[in-house]
C-alpha positions in Angstrom: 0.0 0.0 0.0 1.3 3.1 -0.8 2.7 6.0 2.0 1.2 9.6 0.6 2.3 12.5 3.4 1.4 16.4 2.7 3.8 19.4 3.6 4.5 22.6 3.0 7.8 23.2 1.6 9.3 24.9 -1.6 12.8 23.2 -2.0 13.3 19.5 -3.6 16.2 17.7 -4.4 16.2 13.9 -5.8 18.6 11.1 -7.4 17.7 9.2 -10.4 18.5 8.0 -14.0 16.3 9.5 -17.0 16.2 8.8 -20.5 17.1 6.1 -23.2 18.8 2.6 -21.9 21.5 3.3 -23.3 22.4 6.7 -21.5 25.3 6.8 -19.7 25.0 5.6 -16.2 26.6 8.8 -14.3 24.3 11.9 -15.0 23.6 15.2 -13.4 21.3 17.2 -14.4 19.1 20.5 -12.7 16.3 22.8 -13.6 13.9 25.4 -12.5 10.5 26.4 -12.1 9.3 27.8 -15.1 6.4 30.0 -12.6 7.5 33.5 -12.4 6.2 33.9 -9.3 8.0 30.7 -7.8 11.7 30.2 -8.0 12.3 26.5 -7.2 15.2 24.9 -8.5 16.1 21.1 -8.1 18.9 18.9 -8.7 19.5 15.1 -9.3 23.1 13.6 -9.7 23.7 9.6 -10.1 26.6 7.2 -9.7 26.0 3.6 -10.3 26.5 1.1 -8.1 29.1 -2.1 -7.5 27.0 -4.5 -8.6 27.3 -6.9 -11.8 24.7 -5.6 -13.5 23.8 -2.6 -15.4 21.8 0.8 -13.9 18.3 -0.2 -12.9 17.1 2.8 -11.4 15.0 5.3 -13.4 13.9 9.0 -12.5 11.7 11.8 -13.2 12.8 16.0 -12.4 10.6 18.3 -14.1 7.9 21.1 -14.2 5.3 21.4 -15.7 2.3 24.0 -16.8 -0.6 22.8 -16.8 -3.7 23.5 -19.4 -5.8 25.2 -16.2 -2.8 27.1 -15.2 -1.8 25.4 -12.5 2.0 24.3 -12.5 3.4 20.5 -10.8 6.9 19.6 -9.4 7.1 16.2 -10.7 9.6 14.1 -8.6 10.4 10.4 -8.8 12.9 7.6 -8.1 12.5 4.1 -9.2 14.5 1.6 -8.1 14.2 -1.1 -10.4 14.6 -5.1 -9.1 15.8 -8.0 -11.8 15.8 -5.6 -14.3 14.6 -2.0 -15.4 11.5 -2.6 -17.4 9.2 -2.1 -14.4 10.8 0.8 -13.8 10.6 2.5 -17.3 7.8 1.7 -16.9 6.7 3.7 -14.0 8.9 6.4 -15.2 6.9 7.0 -18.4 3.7 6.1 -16.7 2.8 7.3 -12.9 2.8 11.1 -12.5 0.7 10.7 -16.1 -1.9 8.6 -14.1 -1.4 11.0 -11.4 -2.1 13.8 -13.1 -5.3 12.3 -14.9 -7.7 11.6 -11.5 -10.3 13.8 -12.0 -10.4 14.9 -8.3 -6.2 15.2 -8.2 -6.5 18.9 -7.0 -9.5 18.3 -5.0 -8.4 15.3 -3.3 -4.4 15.0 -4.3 -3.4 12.6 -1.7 -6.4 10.4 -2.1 -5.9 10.8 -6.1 -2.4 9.8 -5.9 -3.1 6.6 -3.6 -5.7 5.2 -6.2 -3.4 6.2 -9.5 -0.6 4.0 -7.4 -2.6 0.7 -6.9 -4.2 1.0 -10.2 -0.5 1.2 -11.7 0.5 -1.1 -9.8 -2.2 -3.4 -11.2 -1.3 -2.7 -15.0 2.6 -3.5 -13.8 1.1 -7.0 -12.7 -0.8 -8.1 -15.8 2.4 -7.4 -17.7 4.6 -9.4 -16.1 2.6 -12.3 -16.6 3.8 -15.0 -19.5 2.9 -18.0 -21.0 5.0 -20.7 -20.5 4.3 -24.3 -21.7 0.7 -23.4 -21.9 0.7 -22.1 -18.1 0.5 -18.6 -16.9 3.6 -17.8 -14.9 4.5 -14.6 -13.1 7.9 -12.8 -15.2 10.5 -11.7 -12.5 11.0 -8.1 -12.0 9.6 -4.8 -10.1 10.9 -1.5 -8.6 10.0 0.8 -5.9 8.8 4.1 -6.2 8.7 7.5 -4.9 7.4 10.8 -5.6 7.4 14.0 -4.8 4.7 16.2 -6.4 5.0 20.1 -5.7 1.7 22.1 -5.7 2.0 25.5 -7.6 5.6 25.8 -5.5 3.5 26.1 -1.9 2.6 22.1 -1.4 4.8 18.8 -1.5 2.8 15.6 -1.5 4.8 12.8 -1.1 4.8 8.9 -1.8 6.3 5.8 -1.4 6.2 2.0 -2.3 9.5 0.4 -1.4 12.3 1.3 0.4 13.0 4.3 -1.6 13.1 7.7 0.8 12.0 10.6 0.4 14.1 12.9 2.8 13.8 17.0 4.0 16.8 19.5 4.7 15.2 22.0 7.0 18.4 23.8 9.0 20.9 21.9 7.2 19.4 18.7 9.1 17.6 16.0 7.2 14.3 14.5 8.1 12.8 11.2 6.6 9.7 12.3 4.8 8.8 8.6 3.6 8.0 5.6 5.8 10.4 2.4 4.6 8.3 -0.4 3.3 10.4 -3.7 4.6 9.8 -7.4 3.6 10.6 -8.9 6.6 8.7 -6.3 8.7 5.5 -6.8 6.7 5.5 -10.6 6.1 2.5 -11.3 6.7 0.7 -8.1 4.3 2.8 -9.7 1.3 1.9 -13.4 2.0 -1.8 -13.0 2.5 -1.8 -11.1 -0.7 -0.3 -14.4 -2.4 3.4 -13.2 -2.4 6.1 -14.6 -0.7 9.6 -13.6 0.9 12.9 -14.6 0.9 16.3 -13.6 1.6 19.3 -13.5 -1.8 22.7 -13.0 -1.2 22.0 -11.9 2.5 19.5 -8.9 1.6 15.8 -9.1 2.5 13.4 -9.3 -1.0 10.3 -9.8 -1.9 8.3 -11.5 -4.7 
């Protein structure tokens, strides 16, 4: 189930890999605001990790203008797992199905919640193959969180995973996100029909 947490902030800084596969797999990048009235800037910088594999991870840092007038910080990090289609996938797809609830600026944390789980659902169907006649689940997934900033006044923040969203305030940092941990929600995952099991002495789930 997805964490969604409100607050009132104007700064936001994330980490992240964005574009085509092939991209390099070191990248910083940073933008602005394009509100007049606002001046937001962000930042993302990546370094890839030691293991065997290639860069995983996917991100989203951008504004955008809406067609009501109404400008969104979009903020994401996707960590994917046993590959990066899942989270291409979510890249390309959430903040779209975000956006799109008809209610998102009525009810935005409520909006964001349902736009998760329905993802989450269309991530599902595709990784489902057919093998020797038999439906079988494809391996694969990624975490996922985002930070969506309201006309440069409101951050609304969520999480699936162990991705975390974290807050400088004072030149302190304060965990915005709540970890989402296999082990510590067992019993969630298997009454859902999923299962957990420990790789290579890290805690993952299936």
């Amino acid at each position: 189930m997805a964490s969604v947490q409100a607050e009132r902030k104007v700064g936001i800084q994330e980490d992240g890999l964005h574009g085509a596969e092939r991209e390099a797999v070191r990248a910083t990048g940073r933008g602005k605001s394009k509100a007049s009235a606002r001046k937001v800037t962000y930042g993302y910088h990546l370094v890839e990790g030691k293991m065997a594999h290639g860069m995983e991870d996917r991100h989203v840092a951008e504004f955008r203008r809406l067609d009501d007038g109404n400008e969104v910080g979009l903020f994401g990090v996707f960590d994917g797992h046993s590959g990066a289609d899942v989270a291409a996938y979510l890249r390309n797809h959430l903040f779209d199905s975000i956006l799109g609830e008809p209610d998102f600026w009525e009810d935005t944390m409520d909006a964001i919640r349902r736009a998760y789980h329905r993802t989450d659902r269309k991530v599902l169907r595709k990784k489902k193959a057919t093998v020797d006649g038999e439906e079988r689940p494809r391996r694969g997934g990624s975490t996922a969180v985002t930070a969506i900033l309201l006309n440069g006044e409101t951050l609304v923040v969520a999480n699936v995973g162990d991705s975390r969203a974290v807050v400088c305030e004072a030149g302190k940092g304060r965990q915005l996100s709540v970890d989402h941990e296999p082990l510590r929600e067992r019993d969630a995952i298997e009454n859902r029909g999923g299962f957990v099991t420990q790789m290579h002495g890290t805690d993952q789930n299936s």
